[in-house]
N, C-alpha and C positions, 0 to 999 in steps of 0.2 A: 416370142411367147404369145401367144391369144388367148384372146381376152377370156375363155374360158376357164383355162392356166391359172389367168392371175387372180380371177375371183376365187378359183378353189384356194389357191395360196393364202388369197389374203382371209380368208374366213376361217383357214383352220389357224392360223396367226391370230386372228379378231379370237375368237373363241376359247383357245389356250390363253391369253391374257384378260382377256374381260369377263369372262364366262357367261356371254351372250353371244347369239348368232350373229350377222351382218349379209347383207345381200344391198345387189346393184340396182339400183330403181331404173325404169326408162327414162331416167333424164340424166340417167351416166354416174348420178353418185352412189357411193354406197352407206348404206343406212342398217345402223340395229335395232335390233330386236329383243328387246328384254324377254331374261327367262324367268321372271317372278313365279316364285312360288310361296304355297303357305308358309306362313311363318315367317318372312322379308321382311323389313321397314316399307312400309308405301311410300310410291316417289312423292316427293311435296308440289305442289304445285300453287298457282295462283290466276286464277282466270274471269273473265268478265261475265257476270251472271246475266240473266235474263233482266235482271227489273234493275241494269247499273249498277248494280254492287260486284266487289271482286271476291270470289271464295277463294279460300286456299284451305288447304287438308289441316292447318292447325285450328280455322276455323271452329272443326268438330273433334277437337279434343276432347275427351272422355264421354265420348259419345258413339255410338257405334254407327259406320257407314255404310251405308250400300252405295257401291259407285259403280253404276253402268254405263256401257258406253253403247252408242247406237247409229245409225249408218246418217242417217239423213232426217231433218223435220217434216214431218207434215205427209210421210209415205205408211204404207199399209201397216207392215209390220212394227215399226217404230212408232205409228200412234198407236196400234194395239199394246204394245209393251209401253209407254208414258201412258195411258188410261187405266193400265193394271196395275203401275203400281202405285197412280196414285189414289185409285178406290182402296186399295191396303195401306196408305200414309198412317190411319191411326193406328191400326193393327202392328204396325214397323215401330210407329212412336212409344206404343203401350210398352214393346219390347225392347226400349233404348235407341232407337234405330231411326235414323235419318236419311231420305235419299238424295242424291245431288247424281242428274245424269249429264252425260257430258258428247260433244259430238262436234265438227269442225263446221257446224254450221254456223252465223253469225249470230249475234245479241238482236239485233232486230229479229231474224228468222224467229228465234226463239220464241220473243214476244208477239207474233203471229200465232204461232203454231199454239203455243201455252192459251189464250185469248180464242181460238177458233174451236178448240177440246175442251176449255174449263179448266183448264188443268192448274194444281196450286203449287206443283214440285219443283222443285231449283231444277234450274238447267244452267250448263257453263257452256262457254264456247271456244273452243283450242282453233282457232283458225291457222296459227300456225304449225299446229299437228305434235308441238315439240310432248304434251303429256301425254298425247296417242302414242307418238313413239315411246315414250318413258316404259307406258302399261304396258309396250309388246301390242296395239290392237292396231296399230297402222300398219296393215302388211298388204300385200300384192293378191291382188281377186281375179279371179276368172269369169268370164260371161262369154257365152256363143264364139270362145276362143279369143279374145281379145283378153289382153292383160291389164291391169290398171292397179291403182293402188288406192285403198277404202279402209274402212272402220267393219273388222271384224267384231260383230254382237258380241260381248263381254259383259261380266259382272264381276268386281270386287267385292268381299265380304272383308271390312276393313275396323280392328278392336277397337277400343278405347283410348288404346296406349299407341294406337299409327301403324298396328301391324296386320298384314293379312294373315287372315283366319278362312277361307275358302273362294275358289275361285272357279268359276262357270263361261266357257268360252266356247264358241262357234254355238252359241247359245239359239234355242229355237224359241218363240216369243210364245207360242199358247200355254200356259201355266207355269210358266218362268217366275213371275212376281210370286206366287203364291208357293212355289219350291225356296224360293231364297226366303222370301218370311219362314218358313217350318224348319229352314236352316239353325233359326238364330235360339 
């Protein structure tokens, strides 16, 4: 059987039982993909924040979240999107809304990148990718024909009570912040 075979195999098996996708990464394993949709529990998570502290989703109990996730620190589009939404932080706060963004860069990077923009909003850091994979945003990208695997631009709209409430994905960064604020 080849290898094509067996991934088809195993993903309509993954999919009938888990009711999420699964695909082979270029380093041979295979990996899911969650299919969260409105209205889910959000996965919990717990991760290193920028200024040393650990967040985790219970953290922001009865409080409403915005959780985006974003490619890389310190690049075009993602300091355009961390500069947007945190000139809307009070505007998020006035509305119950908190942001925490998240990205597999490290706690240091973070404290860079936060430090060289101003910026006042939590950042976490999943180095190990396992709550990228959770949200579904670690998936496989394309460039000039080269494959890789990356942080697809996402946002969660996540209630009071841990659950999503809308969801914005392959997400484009100009007026991004100020669409998910008119969300809430």
């Amino acid at each position: 059987m080849t290898l094509g075979k067996l991934t088809g195999l195993f993903h309509i098996e993954f999919v009938a039982r888990w009711r999420c996708a699964a695909y082979l990464t270029t380093n041979g394993r295979f990996m899911a993909t969650s299919s969260l949709k409105i209205g889910d529990r959000a996965p919990d998570f717990s991760l290193p924040g920028s200024d040393g502290s650990t967040q985790s989703l219970r953290d922001f109990a009865g409080s409403r979240l915005v959780l985006y996730f974003y490619p890389k620190d310190d690049t075009s589009g993602c300091t355009i999107e961390a500069i947007d939404f945190n000139r809307l932080r009070p505007a998020f706060a006035a509305k119950g809304a908190k942001i925490l963004g998240v990205s597999p860069d490290s706690p240091k990077s973070h404290d860079k990148f936060k430090a060289k923009h101003g910026l006042s909003l939590d950042l976490v850091s999943d180095e190990t990718k396992s709550m990228l994979e959770a949200y579904g945003v670690w998936v496989e990208k394309s460039m000039y024909g080269r494959k890789y695997m990356g942080v697809e631009r996402s946002t969660f709209l996540i209630d009071a009570s841990g659950n999503i409430t809308k969801i914005w994905t392959k997400v484009k960064v100009a007026g991004h912040a100020d669409e998910v604020l008119a969300a809430l």
